[in-house]
Backbone bond lengths (Angstrom), bond angles and torsions (degrees), N, CA, C in turn:
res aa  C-N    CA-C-N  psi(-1)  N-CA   C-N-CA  omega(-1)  CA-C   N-CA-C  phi
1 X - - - 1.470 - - 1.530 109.95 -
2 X 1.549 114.72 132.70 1.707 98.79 -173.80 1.829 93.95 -73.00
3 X 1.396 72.63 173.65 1.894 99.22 -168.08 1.836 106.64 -71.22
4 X 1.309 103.76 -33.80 1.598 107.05 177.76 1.807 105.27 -47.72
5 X 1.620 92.14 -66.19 1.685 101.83 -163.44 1.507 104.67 -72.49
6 X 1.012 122.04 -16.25 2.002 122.49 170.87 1.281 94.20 -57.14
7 X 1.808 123.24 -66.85 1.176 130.14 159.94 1.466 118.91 -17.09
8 X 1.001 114.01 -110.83 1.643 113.88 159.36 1.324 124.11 13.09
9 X 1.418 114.84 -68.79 1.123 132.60 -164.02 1.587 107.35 -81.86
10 X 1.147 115.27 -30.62 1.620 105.11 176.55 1.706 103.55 -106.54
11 X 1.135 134.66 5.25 1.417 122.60 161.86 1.919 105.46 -83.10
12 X 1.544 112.77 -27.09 1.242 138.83 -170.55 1.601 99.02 -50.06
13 X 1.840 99.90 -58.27 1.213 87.41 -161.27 1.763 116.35 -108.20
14 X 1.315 114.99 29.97 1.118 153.07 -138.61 2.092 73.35 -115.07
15 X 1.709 115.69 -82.22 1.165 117.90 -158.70 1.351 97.02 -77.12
16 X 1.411 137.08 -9.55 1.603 123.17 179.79 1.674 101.01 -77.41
17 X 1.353 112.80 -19.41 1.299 102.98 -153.08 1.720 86.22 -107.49
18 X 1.223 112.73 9.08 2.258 108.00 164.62 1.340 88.54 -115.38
19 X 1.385 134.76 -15.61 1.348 112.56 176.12 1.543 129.14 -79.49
20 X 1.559 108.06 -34.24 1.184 131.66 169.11 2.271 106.56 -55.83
21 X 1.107 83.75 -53.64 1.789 85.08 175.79 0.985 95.14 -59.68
22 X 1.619 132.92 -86.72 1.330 142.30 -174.59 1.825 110.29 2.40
23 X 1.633 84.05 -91.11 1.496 78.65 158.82 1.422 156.62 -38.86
24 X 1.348 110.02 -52.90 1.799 121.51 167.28 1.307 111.44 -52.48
25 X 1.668 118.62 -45.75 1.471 105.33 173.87 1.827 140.72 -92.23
26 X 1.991 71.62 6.44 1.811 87.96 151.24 1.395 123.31 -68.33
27 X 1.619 99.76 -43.79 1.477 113.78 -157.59 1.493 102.73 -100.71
28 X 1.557 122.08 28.14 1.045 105.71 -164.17 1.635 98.55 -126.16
29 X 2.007 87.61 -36.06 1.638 95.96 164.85 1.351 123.20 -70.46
30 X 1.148 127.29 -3.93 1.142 148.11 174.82 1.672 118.66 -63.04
31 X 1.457 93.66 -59.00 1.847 105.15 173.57 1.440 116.29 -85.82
32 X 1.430 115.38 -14.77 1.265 118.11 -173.08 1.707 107.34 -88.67
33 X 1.447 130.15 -34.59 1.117 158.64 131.42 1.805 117.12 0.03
34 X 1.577 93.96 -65.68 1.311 115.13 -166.27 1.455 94.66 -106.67
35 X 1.024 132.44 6.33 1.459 134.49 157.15 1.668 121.32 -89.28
36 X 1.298 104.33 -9.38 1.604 111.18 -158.02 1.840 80.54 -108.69
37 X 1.600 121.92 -33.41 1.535 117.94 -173.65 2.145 99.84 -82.41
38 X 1.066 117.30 16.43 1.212 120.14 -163.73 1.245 147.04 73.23
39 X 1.421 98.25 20.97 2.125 111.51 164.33 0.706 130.19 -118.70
40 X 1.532 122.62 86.66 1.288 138.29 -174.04 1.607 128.89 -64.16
41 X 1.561 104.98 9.63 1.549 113.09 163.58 1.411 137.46 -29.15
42 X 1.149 85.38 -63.05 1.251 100.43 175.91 1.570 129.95 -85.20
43 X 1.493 103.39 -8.35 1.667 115.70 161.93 1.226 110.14 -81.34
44 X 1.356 109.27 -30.80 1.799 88.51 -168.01 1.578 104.14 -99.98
45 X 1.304 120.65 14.90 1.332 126.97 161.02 1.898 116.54 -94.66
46 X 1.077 98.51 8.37 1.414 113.43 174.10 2.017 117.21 72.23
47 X 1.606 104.86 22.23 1.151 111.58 167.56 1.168 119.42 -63.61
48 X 1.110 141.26 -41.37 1.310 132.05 -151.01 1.987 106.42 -91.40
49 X 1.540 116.52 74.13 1.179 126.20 175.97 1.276 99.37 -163.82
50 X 1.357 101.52 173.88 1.979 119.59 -166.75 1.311 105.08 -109.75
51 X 1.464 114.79 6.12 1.610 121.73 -171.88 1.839 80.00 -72.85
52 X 1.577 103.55 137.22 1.962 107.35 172.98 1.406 89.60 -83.71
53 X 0.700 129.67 -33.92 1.940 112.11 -174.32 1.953 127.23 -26.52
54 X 1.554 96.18 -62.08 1.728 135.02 155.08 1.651 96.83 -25.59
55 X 1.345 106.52 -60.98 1.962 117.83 -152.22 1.037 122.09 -86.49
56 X 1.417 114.42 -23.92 1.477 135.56 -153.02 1.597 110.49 -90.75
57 X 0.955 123.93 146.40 1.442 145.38 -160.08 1.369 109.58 -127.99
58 X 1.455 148.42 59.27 1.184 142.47 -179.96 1.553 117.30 0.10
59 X 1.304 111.30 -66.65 1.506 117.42 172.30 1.784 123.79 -66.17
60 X 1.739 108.15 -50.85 1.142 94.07 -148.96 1.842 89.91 -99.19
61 X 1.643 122.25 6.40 1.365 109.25 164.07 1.051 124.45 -115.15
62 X 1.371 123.18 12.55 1.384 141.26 177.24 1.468 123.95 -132.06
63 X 1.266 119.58 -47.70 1.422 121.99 -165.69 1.476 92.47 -76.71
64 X 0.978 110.21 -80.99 1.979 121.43 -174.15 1.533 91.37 -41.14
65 X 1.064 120.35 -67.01 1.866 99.27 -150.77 1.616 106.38 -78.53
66 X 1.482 121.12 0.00 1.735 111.84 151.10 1.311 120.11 -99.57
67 X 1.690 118.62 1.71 1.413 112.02 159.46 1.809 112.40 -78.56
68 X 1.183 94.47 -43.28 1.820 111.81 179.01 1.890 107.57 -47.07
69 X 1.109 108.02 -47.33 1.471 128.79 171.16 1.710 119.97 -39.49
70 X 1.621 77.54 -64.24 1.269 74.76 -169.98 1.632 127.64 -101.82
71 X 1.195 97.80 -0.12 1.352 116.08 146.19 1.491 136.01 -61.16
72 X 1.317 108.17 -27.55 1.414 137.82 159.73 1.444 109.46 -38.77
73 X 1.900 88.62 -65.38 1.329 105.82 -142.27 1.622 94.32 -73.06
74 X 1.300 124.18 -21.22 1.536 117.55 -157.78 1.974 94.36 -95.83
75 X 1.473 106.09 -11.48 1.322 104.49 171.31 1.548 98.57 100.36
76 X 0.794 126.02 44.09 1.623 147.02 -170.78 1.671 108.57 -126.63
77 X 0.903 126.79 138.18 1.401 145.51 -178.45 1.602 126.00 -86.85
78 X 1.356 125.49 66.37 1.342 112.41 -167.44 1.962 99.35 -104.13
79 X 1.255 116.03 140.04 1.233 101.61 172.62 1.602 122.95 -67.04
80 X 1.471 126.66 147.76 2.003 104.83 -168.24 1.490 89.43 -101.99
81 X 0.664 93.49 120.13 1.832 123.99 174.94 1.811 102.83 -105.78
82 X 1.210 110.11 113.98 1.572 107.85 -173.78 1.201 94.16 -156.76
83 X 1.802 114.59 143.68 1.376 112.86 156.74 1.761 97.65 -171.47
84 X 1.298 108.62 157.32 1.561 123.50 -179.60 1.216 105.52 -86.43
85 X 1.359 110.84 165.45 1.574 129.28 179.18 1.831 101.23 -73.93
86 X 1.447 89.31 130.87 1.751 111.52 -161.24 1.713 98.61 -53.85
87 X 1.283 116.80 139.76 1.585 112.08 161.61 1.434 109.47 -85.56
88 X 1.130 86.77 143.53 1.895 92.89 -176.43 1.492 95.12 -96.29
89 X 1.680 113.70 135.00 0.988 108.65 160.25 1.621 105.04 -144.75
90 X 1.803 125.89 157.73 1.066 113.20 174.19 1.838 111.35 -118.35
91 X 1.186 105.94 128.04 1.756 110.98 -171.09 1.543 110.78 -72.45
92 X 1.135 126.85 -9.40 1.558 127.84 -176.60 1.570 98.61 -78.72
93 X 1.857 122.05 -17.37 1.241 102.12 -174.98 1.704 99.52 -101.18
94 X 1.346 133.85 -10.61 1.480 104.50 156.86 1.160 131.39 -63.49
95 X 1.571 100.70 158.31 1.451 135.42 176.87 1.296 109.56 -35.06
96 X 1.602 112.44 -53.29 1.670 122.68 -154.13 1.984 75.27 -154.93
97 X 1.534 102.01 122.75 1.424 114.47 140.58 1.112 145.21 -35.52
98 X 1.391 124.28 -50.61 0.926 148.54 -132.90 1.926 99.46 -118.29
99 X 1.207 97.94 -49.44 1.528 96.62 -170.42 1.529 88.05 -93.04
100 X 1.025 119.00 -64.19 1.999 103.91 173.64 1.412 102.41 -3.95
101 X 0.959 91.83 -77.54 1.803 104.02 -156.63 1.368 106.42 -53.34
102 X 1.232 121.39 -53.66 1.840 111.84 164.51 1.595 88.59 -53.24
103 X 1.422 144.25 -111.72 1.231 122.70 -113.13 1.735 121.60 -80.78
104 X 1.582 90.55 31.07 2.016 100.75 -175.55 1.468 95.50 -108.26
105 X 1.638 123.41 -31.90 0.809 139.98 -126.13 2.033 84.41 -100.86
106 X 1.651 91.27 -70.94 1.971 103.18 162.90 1.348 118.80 -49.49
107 X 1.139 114.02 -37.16 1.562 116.12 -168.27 1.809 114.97 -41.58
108 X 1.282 109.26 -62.38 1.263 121.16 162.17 1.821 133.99 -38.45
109 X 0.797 112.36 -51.42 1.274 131.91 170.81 1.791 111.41 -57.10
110 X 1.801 96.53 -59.97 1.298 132.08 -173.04 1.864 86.19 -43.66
111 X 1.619 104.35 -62.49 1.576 102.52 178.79 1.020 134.20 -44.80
112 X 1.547 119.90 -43.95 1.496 125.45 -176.99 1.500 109.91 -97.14
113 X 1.264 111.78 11.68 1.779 105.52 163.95 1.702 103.23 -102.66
114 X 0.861 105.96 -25.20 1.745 107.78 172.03 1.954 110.42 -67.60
115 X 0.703 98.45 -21.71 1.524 115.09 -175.17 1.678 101.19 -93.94
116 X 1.360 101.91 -43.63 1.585 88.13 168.48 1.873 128.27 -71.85
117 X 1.610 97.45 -27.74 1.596 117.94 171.58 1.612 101.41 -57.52
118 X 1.329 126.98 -46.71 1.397 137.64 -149.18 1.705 82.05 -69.41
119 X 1.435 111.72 -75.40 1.492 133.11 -172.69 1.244 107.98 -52.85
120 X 1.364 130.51 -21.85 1.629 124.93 172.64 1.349 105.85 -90.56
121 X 1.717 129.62 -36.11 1.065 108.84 171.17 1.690 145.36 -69.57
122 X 1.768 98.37 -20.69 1.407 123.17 168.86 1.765 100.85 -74.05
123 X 1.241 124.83 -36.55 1.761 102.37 161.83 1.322 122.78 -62.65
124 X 1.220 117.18 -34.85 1.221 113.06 -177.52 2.161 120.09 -67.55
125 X 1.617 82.95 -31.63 1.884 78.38 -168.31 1.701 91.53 -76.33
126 X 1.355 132.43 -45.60 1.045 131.71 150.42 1.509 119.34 4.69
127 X 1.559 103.30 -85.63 1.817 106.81 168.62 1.133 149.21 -49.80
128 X 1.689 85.57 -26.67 1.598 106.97 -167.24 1.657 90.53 -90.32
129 X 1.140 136.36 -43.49 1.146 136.63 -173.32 2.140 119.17 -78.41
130 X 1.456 83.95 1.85 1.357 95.19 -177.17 1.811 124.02 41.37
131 X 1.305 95.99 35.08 1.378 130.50 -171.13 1.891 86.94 -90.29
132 X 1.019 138.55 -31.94 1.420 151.80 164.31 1.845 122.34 -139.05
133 X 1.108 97.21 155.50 1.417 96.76 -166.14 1.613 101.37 -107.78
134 X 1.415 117.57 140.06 1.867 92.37 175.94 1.357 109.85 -74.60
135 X 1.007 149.04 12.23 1.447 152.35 173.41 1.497 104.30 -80.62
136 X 1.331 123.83 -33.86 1.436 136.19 -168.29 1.474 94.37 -91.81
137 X 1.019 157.39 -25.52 1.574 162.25 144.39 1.298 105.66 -48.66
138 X 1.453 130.72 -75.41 1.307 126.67 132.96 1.273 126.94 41.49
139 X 1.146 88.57 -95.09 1.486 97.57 -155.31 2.077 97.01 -98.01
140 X 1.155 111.60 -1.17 1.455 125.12 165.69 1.443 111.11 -67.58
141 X 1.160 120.66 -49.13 1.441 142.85 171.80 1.370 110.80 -54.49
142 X 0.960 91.69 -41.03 2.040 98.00 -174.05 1.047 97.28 -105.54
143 X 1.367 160.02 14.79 1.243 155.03 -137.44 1.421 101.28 -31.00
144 X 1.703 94.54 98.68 1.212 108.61 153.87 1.670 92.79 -140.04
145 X 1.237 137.13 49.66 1.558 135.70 159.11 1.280 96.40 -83.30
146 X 1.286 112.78 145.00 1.664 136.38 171.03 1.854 104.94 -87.03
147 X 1.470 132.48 89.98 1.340 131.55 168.91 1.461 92.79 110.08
148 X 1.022 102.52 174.72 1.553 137.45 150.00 2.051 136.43 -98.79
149 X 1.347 100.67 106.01 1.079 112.78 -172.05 1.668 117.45 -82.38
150 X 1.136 119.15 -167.58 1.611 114.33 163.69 1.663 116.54 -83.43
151 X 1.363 75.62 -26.04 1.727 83.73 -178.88 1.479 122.08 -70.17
152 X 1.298 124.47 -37.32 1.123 149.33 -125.92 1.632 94.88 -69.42
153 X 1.890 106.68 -66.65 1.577 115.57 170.08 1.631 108.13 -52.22
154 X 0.994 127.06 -33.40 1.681 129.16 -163.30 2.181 84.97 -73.99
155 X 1.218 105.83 -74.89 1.611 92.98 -176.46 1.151 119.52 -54.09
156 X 1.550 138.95 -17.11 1.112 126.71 175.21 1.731 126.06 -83.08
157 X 1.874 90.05 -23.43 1.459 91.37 158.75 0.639 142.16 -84.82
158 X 1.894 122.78 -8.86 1.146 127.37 140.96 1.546 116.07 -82.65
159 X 1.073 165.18 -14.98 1.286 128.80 123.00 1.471 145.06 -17.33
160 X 1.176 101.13 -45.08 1.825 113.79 178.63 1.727 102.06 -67.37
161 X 1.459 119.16 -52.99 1.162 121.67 152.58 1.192 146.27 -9.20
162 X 1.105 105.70 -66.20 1.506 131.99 178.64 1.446 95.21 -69.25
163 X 1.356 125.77 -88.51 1.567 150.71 -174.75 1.380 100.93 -39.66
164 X 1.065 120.60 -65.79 1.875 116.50 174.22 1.207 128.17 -54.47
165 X 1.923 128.68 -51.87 1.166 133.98 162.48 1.728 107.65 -49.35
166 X 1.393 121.47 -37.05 1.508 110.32 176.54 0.776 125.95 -30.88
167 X 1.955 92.39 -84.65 1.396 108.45 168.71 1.569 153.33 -34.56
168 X 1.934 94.49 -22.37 1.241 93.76 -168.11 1.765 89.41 -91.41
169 X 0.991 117.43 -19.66 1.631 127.89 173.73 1.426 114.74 -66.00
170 X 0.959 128.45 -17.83 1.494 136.20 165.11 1.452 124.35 -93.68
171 X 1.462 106.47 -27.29 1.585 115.62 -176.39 1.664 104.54 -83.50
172 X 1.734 102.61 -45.31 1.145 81.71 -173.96 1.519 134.39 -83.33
173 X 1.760 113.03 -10.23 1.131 119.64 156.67 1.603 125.57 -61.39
174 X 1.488 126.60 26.09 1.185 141.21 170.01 1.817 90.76 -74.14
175 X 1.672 105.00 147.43 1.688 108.31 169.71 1.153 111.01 -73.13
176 X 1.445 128.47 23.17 1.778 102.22 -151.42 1.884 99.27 -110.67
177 X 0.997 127.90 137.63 1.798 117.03 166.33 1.253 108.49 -49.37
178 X 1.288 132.75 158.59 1.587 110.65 -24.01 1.431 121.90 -102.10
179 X 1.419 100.75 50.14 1.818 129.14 164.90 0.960 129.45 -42.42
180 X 1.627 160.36 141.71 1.166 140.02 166.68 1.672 102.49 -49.22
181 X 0.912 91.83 -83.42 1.963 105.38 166.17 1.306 111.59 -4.74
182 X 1.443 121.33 -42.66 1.956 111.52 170.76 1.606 115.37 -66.38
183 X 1.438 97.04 -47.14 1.415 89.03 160.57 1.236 155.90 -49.00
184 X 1.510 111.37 -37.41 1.045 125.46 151.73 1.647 129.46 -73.22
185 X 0.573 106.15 -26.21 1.875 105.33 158.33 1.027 128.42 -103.81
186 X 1.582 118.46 8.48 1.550 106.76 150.23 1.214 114.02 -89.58
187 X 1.544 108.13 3.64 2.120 96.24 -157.47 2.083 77.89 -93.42
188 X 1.261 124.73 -11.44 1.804 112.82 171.94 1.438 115.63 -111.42
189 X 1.445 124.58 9.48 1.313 128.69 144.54 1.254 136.02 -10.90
190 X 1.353 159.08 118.86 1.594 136.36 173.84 1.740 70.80 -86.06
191 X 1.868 84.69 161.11 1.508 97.78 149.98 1.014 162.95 -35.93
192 X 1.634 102.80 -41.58 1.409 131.37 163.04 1.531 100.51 -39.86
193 X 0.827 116.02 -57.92 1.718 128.34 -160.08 1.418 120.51 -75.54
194 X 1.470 102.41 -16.66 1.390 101.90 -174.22 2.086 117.53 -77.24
195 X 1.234 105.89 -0.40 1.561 117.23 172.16 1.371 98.95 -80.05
196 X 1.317 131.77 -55.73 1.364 116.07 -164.24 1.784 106.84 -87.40
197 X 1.438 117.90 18.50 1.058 112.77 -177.42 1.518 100.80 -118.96
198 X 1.857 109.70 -17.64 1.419 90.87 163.72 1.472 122.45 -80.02
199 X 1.231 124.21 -21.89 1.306 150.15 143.21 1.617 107.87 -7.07
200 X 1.410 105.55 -71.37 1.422 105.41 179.05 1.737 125.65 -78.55
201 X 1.228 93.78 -5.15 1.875 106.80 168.60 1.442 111.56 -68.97
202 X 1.284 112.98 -46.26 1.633 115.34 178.22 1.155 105.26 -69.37
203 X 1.912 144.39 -13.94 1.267 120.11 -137.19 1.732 78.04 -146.97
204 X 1.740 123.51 14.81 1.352 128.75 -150.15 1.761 90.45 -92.95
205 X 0.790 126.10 -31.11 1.682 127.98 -173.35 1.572 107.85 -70.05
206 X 1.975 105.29 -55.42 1.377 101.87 167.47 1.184 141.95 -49.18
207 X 1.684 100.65 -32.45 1.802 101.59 -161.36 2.006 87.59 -92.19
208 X 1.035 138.84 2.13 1.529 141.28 177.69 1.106 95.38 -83.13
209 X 1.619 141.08 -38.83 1.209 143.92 -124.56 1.488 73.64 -108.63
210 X 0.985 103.88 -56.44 1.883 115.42 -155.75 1.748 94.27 -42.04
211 X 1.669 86.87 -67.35 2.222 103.09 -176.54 1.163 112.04 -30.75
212 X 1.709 105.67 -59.81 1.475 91.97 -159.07 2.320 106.94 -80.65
213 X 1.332 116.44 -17.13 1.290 100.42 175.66 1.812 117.11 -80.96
214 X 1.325 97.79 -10.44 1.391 91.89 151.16 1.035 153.93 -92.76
215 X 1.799 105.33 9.45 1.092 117.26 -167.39 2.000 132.37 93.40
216 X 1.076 78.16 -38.06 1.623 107.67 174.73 1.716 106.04 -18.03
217 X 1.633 115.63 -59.94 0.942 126.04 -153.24 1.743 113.24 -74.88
218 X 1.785 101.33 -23.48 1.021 106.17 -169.26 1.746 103.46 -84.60
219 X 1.473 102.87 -35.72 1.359 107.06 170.30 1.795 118.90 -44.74
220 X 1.414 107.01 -44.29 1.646 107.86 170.45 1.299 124.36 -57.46
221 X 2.080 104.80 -49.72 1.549 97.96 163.15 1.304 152.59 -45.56
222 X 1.579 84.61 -31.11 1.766 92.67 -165.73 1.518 114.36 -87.87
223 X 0.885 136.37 12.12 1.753 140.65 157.27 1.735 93.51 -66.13
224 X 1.070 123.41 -87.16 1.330 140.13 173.07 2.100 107.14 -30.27
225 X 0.986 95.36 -64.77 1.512 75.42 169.20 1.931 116.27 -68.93
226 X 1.192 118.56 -19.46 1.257 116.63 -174.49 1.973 100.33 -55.75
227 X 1.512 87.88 -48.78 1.721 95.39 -163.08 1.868 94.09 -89.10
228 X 1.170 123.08 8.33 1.327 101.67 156.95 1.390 108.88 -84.58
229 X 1.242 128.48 -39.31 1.957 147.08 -138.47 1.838 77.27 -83.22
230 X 1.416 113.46 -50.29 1.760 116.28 170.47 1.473 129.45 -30.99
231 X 1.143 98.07 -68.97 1.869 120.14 -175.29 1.030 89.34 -72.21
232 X 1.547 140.08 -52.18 2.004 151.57 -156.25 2.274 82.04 -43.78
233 X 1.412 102.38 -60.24 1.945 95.29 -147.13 1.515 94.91 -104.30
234 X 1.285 109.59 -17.88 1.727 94.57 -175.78 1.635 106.91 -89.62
235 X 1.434 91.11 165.48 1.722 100.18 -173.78 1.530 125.03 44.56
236 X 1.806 85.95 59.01 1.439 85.94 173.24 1.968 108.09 -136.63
């Protein structure tokens, strides 16, 4: 097998297999969340686990984010369009409206930034212990490492980690439906507001579509990754 596509093929399945988590324990805090405010929808549909089977979306957690990939990888431009199978939940069975919806809404996010803390703190003892070098991450990232080490899958799964849970922590705190982020700012809405916000529910798929093929989205990320890539090598 040439060395490129061996390459390929094990960084490939390296990020399907943090994306697949990524996801499930978005969608998992999600039902478990809104199960604890009293809607058991999504429990008794067997959401509330990390098994990807439950989460997974044929298309939008697999197909797109290994076309996006590997389009990437050849230096090709595909926009990453990704998302898990929707949690069903129904709001007439919480406790309180209002706070439901903030903490069903955070819950998710809440998950995959903890996952990024987990994965930022194992780089760091890493460095500090000179147990890895950030140059050896490095150049993993860029694949320009010479062989395969023991380490090599271990930093890349924590790379994918880090970089994937971000993102999905940044995207989905966007205001737009069906975002975590809509949720949370409709549950502090006045009334007044809630017409032009149903407004943007019908029109919430387009204007995402719009961001991310324009780029838009990446423009929001990258402050936030700037000052992660920061803290990631200094002070260590």
């Amino acid at each position: 097998m040439d060395l490129n596509i061996a390459q390929l093929l094990g960084h490939l399945i390296i990020y399907i297999v943090v994306f697949l988590f990524a996801v499930s324990i978005h969608e998992a805090a999600h039902a478990w969340v809104s199960h604890l405010w009293g809607d058991d929808t999504a429990y008794m549909l067997g959401r509330v686990t990390l098994n990807p089977v439950a989460h997974t979306d044929p298309i939008g957690t697999l197909l797109l984010p290994i076309i996006g990939f590997v389009a990437g990888w050849g230096g090709g431009f595909v926009p990453l369009m990704a998302w898990g199978k929707p949690t069903p939940v129904n709001p007439r069975n919480w406790t309180d409206y209002k706070w439901g919806n903030v903490s069903v809404s955070v819950a998710g996010v809440t998950a995959n930034f903890i996952v990024v803390i987990i994965a930022f703190v194992i780089f760091k003892v890493l460095f500090i212990t000179d147990t890895v070098h950030p140059n050896d991450l490095i150049d993993i990232v860029r694949r320009q490492n010479q062989g395969i080490t023991l380490m090599t899958p271990v930093l890349l799964l924590l790379w994918y980690s880090l970089t994937l849970n971000l993102s999905l922590v940044i995207f989905n705190l966007l205001p737009f439906p069906p975002l975590d982020g809509s949720g949370i700012l409709s549950s502090f809405l006045p009334a007044s507001f809630m017409p032009v916000f149903e407004m943007m529910e019908q029109y919430g798929f387009l204007i995402l579509l719009v961001l991310i093929m324009t780029g838009i989205t990446g423009l929001i990320m990258a402050p936030f990754f700037q000052i992660l890539i920061f803290f990631l090598f200094r002070f260590n």
